[in-house]
C-alpha positions, 0 to 999 in steps of 0.5 A: 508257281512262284510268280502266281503265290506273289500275285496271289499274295499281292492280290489279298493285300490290296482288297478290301472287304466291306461288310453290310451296314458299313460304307467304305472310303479310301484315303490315298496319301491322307486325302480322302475320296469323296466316292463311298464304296458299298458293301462289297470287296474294294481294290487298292493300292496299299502302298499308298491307300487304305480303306476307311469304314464306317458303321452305318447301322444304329449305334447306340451310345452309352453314357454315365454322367452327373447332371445338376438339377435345378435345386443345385442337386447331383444327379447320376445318370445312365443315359443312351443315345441312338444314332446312325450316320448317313452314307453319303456324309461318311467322307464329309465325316472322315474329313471334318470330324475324323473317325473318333466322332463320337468322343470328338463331336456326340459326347461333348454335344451331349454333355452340354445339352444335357447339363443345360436341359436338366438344371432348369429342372428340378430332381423329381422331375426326372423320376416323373412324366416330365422325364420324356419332356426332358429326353426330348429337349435333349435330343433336339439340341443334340440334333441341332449339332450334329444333323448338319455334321451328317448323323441322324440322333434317333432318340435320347433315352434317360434310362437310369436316375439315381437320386440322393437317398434322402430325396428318394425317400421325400419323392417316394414318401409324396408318391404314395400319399398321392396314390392313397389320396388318388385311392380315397378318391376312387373309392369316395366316387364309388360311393358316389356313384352307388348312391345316385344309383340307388336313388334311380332306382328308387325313383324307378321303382316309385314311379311303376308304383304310381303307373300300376296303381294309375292302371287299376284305378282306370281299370276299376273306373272302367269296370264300373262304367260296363256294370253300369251300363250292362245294367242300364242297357237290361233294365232298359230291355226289361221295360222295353220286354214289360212295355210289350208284354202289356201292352199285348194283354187285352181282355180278350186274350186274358179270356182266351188264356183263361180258357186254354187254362181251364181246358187243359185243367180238365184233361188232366188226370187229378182231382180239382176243385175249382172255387168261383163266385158263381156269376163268373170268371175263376177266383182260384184253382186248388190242385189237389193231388 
């Protein structure tokens, strides 16, 4: 019973758990392993080795430094550096750069880097659009470093500025004349645009005005061309009529027409009184009724 308790105690002394996201080295009488263990438990001999783990997730670094600017300014910045190490660089890191990497390797980077990129830019930059341009001109010279020692700089990130408090107020006093002129602006193109509307539209209503008053003209010219020749084409008819009614009166039928009058005169009921000359054709009829 004894024996198992030691072996049991042996046993926990000389494994090792390496957790997820972590990748795991030994180092057996200070010489590093080249083998990455993943994560999982590892066995040793703890006597003479020991497991080194390392993080491999993203760290995120932060850091509070006074950068220059290129007008000799003091700038206070909080700044954060997003990084991960590659797994299998961990031993080449242990070895070369040793656990502490960050204080021996990112920050000195960093510092150099930053203080570099910034003084070559003036204080308001660094509260402007120019802020991304100098995060990435960072990062790429902290990538330059420390990608060949094995870590990935995922991004650069500037996240707090404080400025000298009387240029805070000149950068702010700048800001909002930029916003009332870009303001003035919105509203001058506005009216702008309004007036050019209105100008379209008036345009649009003075040419329907032109169009409609085109259509009644042709209208009424065309109107007048069917009158025209509605009463051309009866006055033709009417002469034609006339022309055939004429030429159909002879003598003779003015005779016949003359009788047919007389005898239907005579049937009648009322008294008559018929005026001739006497020699010949009826001068006048007198109904009297």
């Amino acid at each position: 019973m004894k024996i198992l308790a030691i072996f049991t105690s042996l046993l926990l002394v000389s494994c090792s758990i390496v957790k997820p996201s972590q990748i795991g080295v030994k180092s057996t009488l200070g010489k590093i392993n080249g083998k990455i263990r993943q994560p999982g438990p590892v066995f040793y001999n703890p006597f003479v080795t020991r497991v080194l783990k390392v993080n491999v997730r993203t760290m995120n670094l932060s850091i509070k430094e006074n950068l220059p600017s290129k007008e000799g300014l003091t700038i206070l910045s909080e700044s954060s550096i997003l990084y991960h190490i590659k797994s299998e660089d961990v031993p080449k890191i242990i070895q070369e750069t040793g656990l502490n990497y960050e204080e021996n390797l990112i920050l000195p980077v960093f510092r150099s880097a930053a203080s570099d990129v910034c003084s070559r830019y003036f204080a308001k930059d660094m509260h402007s659009a120019k802020r991304n341009e100098i995060e990435n001109e960072i990062e790429k010279r902290l990538a330059e470093v420390c990608e060949q020692k094995g870590f990935v700089i995922e991004a650069v990130l500037l996240k707090s500025i404080t400025l000298p408090a009387g240029l805070t107020k000149s950068i702010e006093t700048k800001l909002e004349a930029e916003q009332e002129a870009l303001r003035m602006e919105f509203v001058l193109d506005r009216q702008k645009k309004e007036v050019e509307r209105q100008i379209i539209e008036a345009e649009g209503t003075k040419k329907t005005n032109v169009i409609q008053a085109e259509a009644k003209a042709e209208t009424m010219r065309i109107e007048s061309e069917g009158r025209a020749k509605s009463i051309e084409i009866e006055a033709k008819a009417n002469k034609a009529a006339n022309d055939m009614l004429n030429s159909s009166l002879t003598l003779n039928v003015l005779k016949l027409k003359q009788i047919d009058a007389f005898v239907k005169l005579s049937t009648s009921p009322n008294t008559k009184t018929v005026v001739t000359d006497g020699k010949g054709s009826v001068l006048n009829l007198i109904d009297d009724k």
